[in-house]
C-alpha positions in Angstrom: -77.5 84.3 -43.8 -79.7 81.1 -44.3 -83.5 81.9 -45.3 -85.7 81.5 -43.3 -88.4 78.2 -42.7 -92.0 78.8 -43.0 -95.2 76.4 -43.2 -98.6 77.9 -43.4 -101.3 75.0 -42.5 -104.8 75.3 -43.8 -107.2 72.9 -42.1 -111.0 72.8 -43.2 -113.4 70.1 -41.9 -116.7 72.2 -40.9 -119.0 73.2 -43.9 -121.7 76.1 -44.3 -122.8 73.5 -47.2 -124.9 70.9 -46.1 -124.1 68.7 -48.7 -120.3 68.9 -47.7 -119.4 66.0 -45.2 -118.2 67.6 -41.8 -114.7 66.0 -41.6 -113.5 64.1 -38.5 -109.7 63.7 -39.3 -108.4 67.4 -40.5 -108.9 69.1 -36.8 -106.2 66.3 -35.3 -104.3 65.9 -38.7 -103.4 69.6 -38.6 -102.7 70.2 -35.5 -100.3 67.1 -35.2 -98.5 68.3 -38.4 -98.3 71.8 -36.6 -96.7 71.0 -33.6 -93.8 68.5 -35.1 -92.8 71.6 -37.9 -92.7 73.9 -35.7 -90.9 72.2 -32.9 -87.6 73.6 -33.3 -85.6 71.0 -32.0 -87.6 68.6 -34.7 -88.1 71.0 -37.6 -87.8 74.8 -36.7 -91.0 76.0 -38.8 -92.4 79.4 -38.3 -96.2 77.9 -38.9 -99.3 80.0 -39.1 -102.3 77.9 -38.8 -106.3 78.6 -40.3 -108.8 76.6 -39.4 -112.0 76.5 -40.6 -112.0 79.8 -42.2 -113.7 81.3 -45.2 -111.9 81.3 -49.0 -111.6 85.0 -48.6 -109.3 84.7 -45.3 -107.3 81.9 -46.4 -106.8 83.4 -49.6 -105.3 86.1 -48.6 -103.0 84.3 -46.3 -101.7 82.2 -48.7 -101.4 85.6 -50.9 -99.2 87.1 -48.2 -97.6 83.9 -47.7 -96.3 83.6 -50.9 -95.5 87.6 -51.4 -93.5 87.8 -48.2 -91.1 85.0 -48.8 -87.3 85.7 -49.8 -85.5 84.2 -52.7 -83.5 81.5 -50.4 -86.8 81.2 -48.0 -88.1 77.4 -47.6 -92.2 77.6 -47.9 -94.2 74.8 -47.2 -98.3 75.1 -47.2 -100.3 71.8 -46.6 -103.6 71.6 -46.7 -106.1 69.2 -45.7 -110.0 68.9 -46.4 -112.3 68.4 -49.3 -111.1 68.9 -52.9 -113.9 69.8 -55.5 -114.0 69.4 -59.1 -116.0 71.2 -61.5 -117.7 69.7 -64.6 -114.7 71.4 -66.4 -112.8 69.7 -64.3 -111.3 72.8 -62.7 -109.7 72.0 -59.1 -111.0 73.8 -56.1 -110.2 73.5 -52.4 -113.2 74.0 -50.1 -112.9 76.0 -47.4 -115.9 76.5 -44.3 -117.9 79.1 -46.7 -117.6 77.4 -50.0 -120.8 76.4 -51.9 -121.0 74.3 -54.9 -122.7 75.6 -57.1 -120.2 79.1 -56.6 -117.5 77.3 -56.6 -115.5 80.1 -58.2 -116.0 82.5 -55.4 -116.6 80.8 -52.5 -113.7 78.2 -52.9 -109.5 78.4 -53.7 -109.3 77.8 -57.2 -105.8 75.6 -58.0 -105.5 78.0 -60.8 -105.1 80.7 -58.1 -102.8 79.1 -55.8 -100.4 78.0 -58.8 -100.4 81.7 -59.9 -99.2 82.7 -56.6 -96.6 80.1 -56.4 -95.5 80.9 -59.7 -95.4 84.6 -58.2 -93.2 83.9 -54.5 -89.4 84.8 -55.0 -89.0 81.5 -53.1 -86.3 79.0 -54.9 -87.8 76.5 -52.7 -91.4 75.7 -52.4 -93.1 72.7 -51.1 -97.0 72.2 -51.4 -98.2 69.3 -49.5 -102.4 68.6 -50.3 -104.0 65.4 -48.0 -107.7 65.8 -50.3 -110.3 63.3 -50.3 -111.2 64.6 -54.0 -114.8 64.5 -55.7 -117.0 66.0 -58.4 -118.6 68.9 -57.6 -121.2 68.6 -60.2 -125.2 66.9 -60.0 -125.6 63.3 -60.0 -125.8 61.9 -63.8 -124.5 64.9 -65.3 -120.9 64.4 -66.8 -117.7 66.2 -66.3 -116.2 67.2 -69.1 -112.7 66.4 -68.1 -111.4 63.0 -67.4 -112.4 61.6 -63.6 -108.6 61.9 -61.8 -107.5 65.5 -60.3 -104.3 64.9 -61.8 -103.0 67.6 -59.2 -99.4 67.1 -60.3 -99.7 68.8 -63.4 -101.4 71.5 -62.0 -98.9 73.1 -59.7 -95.9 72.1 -62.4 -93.5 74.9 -62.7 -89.8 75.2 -61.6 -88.5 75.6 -57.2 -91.6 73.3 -56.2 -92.2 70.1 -54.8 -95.6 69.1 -55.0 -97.0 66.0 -52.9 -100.7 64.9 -52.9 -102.4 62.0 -50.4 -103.9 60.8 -54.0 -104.9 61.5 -56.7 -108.1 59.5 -57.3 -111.9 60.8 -56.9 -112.9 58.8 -53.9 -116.3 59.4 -53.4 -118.7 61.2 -55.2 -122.4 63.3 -54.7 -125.6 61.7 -55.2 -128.5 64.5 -55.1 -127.3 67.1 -53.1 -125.3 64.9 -50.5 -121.8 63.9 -50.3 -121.6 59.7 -50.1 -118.3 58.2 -48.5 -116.6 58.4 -45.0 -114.5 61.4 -46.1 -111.4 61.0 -43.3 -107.8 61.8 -44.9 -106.0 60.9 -42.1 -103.9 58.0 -43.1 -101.4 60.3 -45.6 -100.9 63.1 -42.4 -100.9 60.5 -39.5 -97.2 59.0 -41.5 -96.5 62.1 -42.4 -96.1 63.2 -38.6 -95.2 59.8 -37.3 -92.3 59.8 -39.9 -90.9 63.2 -38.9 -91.4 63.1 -35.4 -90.0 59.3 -34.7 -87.0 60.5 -37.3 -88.2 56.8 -39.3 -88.1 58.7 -42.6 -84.6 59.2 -42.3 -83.7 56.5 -44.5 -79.7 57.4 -45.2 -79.1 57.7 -41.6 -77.7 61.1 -41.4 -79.6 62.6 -38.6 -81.6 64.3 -41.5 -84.7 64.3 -43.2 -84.9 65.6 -46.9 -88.4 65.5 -48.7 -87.3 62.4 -51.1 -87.0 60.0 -47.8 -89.8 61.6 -46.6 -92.6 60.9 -49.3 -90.4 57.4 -49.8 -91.1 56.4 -46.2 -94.9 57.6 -46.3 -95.5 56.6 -49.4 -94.8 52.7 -48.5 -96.9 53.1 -45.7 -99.9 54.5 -47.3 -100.0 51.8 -49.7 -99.6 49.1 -47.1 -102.7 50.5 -45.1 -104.9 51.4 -48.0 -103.5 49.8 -51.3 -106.1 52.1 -53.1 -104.5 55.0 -52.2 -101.6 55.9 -53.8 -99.8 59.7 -52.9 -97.7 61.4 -55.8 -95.0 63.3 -55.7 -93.1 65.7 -58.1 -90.5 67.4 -57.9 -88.6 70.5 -59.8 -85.9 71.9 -56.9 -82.3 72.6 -57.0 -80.8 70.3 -54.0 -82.1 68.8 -51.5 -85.2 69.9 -49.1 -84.0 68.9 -45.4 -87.7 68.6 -43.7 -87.1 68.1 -40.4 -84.1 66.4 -37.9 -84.3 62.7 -36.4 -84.2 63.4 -33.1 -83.5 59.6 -32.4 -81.1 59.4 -34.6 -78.3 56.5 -33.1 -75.3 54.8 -35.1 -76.2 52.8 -37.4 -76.5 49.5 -36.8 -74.0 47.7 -39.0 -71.3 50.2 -37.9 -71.8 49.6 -33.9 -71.4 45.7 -34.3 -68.6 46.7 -36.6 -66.8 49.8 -33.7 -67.6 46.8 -31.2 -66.3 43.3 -33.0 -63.6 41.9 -31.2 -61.7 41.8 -35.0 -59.2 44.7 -35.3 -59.8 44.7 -39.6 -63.5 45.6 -38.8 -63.2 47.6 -35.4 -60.6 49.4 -39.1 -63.2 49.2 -41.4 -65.4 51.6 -39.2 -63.5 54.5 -39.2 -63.9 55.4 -43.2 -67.8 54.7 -42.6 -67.6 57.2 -39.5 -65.7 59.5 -41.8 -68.4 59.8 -44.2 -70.9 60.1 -41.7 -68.7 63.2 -40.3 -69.3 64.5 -43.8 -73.0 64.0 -44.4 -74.1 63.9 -41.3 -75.2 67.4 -39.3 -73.9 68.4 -36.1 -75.9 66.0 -33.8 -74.4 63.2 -35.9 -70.9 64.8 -36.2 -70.1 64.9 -32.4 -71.2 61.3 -32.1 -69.1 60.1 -34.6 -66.3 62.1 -33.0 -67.0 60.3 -29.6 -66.9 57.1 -31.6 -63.5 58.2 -33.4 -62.0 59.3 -29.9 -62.7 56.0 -28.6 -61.1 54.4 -31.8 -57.9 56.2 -31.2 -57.9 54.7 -27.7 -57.8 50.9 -29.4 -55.7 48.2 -28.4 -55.0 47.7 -31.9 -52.4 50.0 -33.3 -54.0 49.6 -36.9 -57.2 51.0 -35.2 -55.4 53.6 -33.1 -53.7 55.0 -36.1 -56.5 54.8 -38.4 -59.2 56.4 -35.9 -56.2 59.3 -35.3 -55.5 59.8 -39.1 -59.1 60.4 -39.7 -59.2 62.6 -36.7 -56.3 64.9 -38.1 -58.4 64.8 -41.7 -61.9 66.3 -40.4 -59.7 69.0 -38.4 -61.2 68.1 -34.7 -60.9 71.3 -32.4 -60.2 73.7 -35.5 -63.1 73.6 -37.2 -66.4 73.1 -34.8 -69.7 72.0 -36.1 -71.6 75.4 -37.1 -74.7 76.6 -34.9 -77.6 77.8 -36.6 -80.1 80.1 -35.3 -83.5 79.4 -34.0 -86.6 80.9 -35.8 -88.6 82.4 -34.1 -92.4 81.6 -33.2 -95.1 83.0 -34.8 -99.1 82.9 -33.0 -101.4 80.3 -35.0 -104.2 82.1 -36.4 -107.7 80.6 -35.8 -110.6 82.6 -35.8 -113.1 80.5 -36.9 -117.0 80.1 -35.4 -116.1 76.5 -35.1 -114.5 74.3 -32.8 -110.5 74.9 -33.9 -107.1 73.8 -32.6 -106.1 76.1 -29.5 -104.3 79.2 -30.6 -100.6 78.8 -29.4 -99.1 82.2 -27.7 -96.7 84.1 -29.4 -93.0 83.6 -28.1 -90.0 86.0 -28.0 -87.8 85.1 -30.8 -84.9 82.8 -30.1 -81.1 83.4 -30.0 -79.0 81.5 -30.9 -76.3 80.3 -27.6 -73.0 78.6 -27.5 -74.0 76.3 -24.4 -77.4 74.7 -26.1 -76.6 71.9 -28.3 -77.6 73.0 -31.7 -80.1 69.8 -31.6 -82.8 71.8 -29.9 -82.0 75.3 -31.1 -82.8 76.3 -34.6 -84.0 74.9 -38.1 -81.9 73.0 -40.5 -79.2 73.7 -42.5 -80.5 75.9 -45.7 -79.8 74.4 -48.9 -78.9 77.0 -50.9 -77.5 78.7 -48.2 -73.7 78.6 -46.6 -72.9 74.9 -45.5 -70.3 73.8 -43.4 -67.6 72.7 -45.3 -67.5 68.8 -44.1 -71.3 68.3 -45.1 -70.9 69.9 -48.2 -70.6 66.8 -50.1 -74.0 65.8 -48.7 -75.8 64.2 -51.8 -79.5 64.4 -52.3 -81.2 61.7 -50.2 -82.9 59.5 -53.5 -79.2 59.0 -54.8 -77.4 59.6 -51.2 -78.9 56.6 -49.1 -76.1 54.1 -47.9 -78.3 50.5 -47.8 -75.5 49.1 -46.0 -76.8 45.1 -46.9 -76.4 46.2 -50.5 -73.4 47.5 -50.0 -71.6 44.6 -48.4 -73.1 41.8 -51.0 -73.1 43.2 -54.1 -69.2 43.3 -54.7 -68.2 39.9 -53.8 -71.7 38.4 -55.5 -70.6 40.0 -58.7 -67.1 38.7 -58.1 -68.3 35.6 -57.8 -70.1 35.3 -60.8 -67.8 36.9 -63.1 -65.4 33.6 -61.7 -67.8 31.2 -62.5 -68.5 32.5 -66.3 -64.7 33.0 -66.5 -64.4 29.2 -66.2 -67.7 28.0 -67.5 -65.4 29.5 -71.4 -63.0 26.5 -70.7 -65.2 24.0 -70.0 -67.4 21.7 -72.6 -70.9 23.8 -73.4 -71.9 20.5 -75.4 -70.6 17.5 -74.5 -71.5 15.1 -77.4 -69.3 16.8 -80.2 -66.9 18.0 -77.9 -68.4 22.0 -78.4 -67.1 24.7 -76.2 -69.1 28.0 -75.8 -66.8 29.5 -79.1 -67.9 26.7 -81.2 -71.9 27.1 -80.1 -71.4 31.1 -82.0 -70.7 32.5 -78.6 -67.4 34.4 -79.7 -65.1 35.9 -77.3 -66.2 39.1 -78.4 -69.5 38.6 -78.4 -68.7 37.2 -74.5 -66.6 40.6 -73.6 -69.5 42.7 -74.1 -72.1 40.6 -73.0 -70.5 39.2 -69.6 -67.2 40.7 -68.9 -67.5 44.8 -69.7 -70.6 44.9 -67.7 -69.5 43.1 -64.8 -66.4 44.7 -64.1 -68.1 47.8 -64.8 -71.0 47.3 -62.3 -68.1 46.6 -59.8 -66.3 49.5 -60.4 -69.5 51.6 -60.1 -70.3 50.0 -56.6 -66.4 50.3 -55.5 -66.3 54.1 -56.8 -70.0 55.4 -55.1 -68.9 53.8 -51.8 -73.0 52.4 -51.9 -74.7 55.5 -52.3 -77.9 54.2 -53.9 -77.7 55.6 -57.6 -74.3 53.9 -57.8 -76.2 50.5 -56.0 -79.1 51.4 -59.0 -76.9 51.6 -61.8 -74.7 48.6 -61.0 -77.9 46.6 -60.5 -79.4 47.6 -63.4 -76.3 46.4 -65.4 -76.1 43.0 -63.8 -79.8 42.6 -64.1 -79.0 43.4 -68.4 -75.9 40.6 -68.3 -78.8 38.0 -66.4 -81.2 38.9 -69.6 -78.2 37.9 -71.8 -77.9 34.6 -69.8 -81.1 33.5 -69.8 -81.2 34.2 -73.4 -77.9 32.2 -73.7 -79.3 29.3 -71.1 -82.8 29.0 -73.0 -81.5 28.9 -76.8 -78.9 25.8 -75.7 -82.0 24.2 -73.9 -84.3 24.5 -76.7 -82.1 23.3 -78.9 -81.2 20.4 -76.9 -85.0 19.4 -76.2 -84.9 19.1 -80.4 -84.7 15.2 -81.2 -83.3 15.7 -84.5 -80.4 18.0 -83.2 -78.9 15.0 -80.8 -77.2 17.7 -78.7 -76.8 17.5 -74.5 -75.8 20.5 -72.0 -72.4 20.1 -70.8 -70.6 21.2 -67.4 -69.9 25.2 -69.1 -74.0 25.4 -69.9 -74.5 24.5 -65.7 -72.0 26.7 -64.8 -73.7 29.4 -66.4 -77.1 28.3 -64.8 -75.2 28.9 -61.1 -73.6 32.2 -62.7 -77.5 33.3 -63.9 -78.6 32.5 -60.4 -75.7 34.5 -58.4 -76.4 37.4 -60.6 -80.4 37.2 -60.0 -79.5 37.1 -56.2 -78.0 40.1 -56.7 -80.9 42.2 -58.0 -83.3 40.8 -55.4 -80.4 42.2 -52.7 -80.5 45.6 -54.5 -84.6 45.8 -55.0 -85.3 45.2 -51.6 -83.8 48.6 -50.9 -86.3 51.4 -50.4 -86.0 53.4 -53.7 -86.5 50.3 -55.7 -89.0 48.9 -53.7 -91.4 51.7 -54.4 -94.4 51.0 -56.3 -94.4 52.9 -59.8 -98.2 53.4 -61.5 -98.8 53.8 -65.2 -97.6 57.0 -66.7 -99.9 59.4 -68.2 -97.3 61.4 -70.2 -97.6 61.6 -74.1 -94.1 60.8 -73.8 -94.6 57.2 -71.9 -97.5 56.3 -74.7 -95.1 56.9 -77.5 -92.1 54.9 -75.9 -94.7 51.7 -74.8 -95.8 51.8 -78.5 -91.8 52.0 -80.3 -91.5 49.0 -77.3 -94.3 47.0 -78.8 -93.9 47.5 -82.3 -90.2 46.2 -81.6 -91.7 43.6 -80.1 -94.1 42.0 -83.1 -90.6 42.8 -85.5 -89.1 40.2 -83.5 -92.1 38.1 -83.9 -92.5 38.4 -87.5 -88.9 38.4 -88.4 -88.0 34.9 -89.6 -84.6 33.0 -88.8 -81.8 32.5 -90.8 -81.6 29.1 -91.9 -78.1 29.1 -92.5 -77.6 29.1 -88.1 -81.5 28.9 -86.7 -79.4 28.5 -83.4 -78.1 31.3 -83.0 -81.0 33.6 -84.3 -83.3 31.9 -81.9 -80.7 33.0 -79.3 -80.7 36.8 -80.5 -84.8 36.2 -80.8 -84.9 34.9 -77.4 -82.6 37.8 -76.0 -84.4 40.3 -78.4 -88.1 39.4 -76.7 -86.7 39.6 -73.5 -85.3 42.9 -74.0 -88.9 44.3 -75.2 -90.2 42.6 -72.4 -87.7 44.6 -70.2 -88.7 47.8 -72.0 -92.1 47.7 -71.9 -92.0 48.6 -68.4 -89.7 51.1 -68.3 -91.5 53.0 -70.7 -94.9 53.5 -69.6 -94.5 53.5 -65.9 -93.8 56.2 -63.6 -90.6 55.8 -62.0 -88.9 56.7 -59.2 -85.0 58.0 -60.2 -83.5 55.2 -58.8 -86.2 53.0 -60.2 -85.6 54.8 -63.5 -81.8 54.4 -63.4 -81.9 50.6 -62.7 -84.5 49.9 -65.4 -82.4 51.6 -68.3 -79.1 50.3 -67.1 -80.9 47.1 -67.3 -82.2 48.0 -71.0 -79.3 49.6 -72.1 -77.3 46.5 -71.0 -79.4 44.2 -72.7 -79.8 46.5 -76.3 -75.9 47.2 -76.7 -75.3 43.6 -76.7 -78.0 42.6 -79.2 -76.6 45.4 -81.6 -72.7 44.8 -81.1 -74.2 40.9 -81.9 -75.7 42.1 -85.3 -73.1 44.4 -85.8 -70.5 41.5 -85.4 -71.9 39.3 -87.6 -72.1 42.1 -90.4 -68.6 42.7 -90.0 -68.1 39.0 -90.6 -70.3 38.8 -93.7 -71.3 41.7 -94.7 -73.6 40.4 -97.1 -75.5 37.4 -98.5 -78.3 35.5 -96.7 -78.0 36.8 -93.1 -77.0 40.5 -94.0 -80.9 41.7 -93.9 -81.6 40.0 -90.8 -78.7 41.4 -89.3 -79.9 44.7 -90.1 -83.0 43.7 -88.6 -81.6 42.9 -85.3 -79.4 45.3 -85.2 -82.7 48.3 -85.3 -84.9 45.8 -83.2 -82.3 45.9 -80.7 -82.0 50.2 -80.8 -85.9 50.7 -80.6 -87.0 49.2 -77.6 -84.4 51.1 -75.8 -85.1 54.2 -77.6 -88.5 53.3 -76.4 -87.8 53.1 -72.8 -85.5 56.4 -72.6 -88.6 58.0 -74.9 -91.0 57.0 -72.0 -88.9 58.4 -69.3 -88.1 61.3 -70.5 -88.9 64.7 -68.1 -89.4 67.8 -70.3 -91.0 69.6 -67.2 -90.6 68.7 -63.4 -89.6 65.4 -62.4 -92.5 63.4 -61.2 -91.8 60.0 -58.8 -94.9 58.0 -57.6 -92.9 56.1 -55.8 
């Protein structure tokens, strides 16, 4: 039996403190944020709501909260309000009694509520905070501890995703009054319009998990208020399904394809119904049936049998979408002297029926839970989104420009001596593992993940290391050419390769306009991101400092060129923090890059193994493995996974 789905929502906006700002935006944020979790045909919540009430009520809410949930239970607690800082730099949440100068027992302590997180049986815990955070200590007296909240790292630990509205101090006390408009309304107002207009679900699979969620809101936030920026981490087994997009329709791209009067793509829709059969829940599954029915009913017999094959594949009539049951209601809790939200009346609990669409009957499909078997296969929703413009671009782009730097190896690179790319030191080796290994395995990637975006991610990533390789190429020829005393020109092959470098960067500015790359990433704070952007920069003066080889200053200033680029790449990558398909595009793109550089050393070693250029070689060949080690250093997650982005 599936666990059940329970939110407790803690508002706070009245204060016995005078110097605590009365908040405007909490009353409506909560109350909003109430009523779309625990509309069951939206997200199927049992909520419990406190408003306004004192630390030692909310306290003990969120105690039983936490001790009453079951192993496979989904938990979600969201608060909104003031967030106080000691001058230890100690994280409180304020509730109605809370005074500042007690802050340790009149407020929630974070240290408490991570300690009963890290109590709860729950697998699957969600903590969502929308704080306008501040010091809770005297004008010109210092804190102790450094001036972010840096909430993230405290509520690490392993079944919980944490998100915060920011992280940043916005507004601080002067005497013994608070300064600053103190509204948090922006985070919660996308968070509800997100869920309730079913615009977070960014995969289109008539599902919300917590990844498209915070990627949706997140983008929004930033566009409204750039200073704000929300945080998320994340340490759960499989995906959290939030809520269902009620408005969920096909697709776009496959109802002009089910409706184009061209049999091959009315054909091409049925594998992309398929998959949506599979991934999709039962709202989207009987749609796609419809759709699938009507295909079998085409004019074209390659449609008809198609449409029919993939009917007899998902086993129509003998295996029926599953129903889930309803939760059932639980009163809101509100006892506050203050104004508060309107108690809601208890309900009988909910059964599940065989006549109501399971749409408007119960919560979502648990993820640890039993799962139908045809949306078993359901990927999580960072690596599971199909960006369907990706997807039909990417192939034939990098088709295209493998062609072009096919041919551009039998045409004249330098036209005055007759010099084809193998005469300029680019070998046919040296051209396999730069251009023609990657390529074909970018395609394969995109071919094989059917443009599920990790697969999108990684095979960007590797064309965006082959255009660093080019432009390496592209500016060594050119700056050798601009040299009066070398006399040489740029033949047909060298523009060839200009077009080939251009395809390719068309390519990745297809793949980062999709939403997980778009995200914006800010500067890491690990240890681990300070030692990978200092092995990054340190590779980075080596290729300085490192003199050519005067025996061939071409083609060092081609492995320098590539070699700067690379740290330029790296630098990045290592010190920002990244979401995971962010992550996985910028060390394709590194890794790329820093295999080619060392398979170039490690030719030329195997060519001469010693004499002039054997120390240079060996130069290269580490200069090319640290910046990489570098970026992989700086993204590395020894606890949690943490995306800003």
């Amino acid at each position: 039996m599936p666990g059940a789905r329970k939110a407790l929502v803690v508002a706070t906006y009245a204060y016995s403190d005078g110097g605590l700002k009365r908040l405007t935006a909490p009353q409506h944020d909560a109350e909003s944020f109430a009523s779309v979790l625990e509309d069951p045909a939206i997200a199927g919540f049992d909520v419990t709501m406190l408003v306004n009430e004192p630390h030692y009520v909310v306290g003990e809410a969120i105690a039983d909260f936490y001790a009453g949930a079951r192993s496979d239970d989904l938990t979600l607690l969201y608060f909104t309000g003031h967030g106080l800082k000691d001058d230890e730099g100690r994280l409180y949440l304020a509730m109605t009694n809370t005074r500042r100068e007690a802050l340790m027992f009149t407020a929630i302590s974070g240290a408490q509520l991570n300690d009963a997180m890290d109590a709860s049986r729950s697998r699957r815990k969600v903590l969502i905070l929308d704080c306008c955070y501040s010091g809770a200590f005297p004008a010109g007296r210092s804190a102790k501890a450094d001036e972010g909240v840096q909430t993230l790292e405290r509520f690490q630990g392993k079944g919980r995703a944490v998100l915060t509205a920011s992280d940043a101090t916005q507004y601080a006390f002067e005497g013994d009054d608070l300064r600053g408009s103190g509204t948090s309304s922006v985070f919660t107002r996308h968070l509800v319009e997100a869920i309730s207009s079913g615009a977070a679900d960014l995969d289109e699979d008539g599902d919300i998990a917590l990844d498209e969620l915070y990627s949706y809101v997140y983008e929004r936030v930033v566009a409204e208020m750039p200073q704000q920026r929300p945080k998320k981490q994340e340490d759960v087994d499989g995906r959290i399904l939030v809520a269902r997009n009620v408005n969920w329709t096909l697709p776009s791209y496959l109802q002009h394809a089910i409706d184009s009067p061209i049999a091959a793509q009315r054909l091409s829709a049925v594998d992309e119904l398929g998959h949506l059969h599979r991934v999709g829940n039962e709202v989207v599954r009987a749609a796609v049936l419809g759709r699938l029915r009507a295909l079998a009913a085409d004019d074209s017999r390659s449609v008809s049998s198609g449409a029919t094959a993939m009917l007899e594949r998902i086993g129509t009539g003998t295996q029926p979408p599953d129903t889930v049951p309803a939760p059932r209601q639980v009163p809101v809790v509100d006892t506050a002297p203050a104004p508060a939200v309107p108690a809601r009346a208890p309900s009988a609990p909910s059964l599940p029926s065989p006549e109501v669409p399971a749409r408007t009957r119960g919560p979502l499909p648990d993820a640890d839970g039993p799962v139908p078997s045809d949306v078993r296969e359901s990927p999580p929703a960072e690596h599971g989104s199909r960006p369907s413009v990706a997807t039909r671009t990417l192939p034939p782009i990098l088709l295209v420009a493998g062609v072009l730097l096919t041919v551009s190896r039998f045409l004249v690179f330098e036209p005055s001596n007759d010099y084809h790319a193998i005469d300029m030191g680019w070998s046919t080796a040296g051209w396999v593992v730069q251009v023609l290994l990657p390529l074909l395995a970018a395609l394969g990637v995109l071919l094989a993940g059917r443009g599920w975006t990790a697969h999108v991610a990684l095979a960007a990533g590797v064309s965006a290391g082959v255009l660093l390789n080019l432009i390496g190429q592209l500016s060594m020829a050119a700056a050798v050419t601009l040299d009066p005393d070398v006399g040489y020109a740029l033949g047909p092959a060298w523009w060839l390769i200009l077009v080939a470098a251009l395809v390719l960067a068309g390519a990745v500015v297809v793949a980062v306009s999709m939403p997980a790359l778009r995200a914006h990433a800010g500067i890491g704070r690990r240890r681990w991101a300070l030692f990978g952007g200092a092995l990054v920069v340190a590779a980075a003066v080596g290729w300085l400092l490192v003199g050519p080889v005067s025996t061939d200053f071409g083609w060092w200033l081609h492995l320098r060129i590539a070699g700067l680029l690379l740290t330029a790449a790296c630098l990045p990558v290592a010190v920002l923090d990244l979401a995971p398909a962010q992550r996985l595009f910028g060390l394709a793109a590194v890794t790329t890059t820093g295999i080619w550089l060392a398979a170039s050393a490690v030719e030329g070693l195997a060519v001469q193994p010693s004499g002039s250029q054997s120390g240079p070689l060996l130069v290269t060949l580490v200069l090319a493995l640290v910046p990489v080690g570098g970026a992989y250093l700086g993204q590395a997650r020894p606890r949690g996974r943490t995306a800003p982005g």
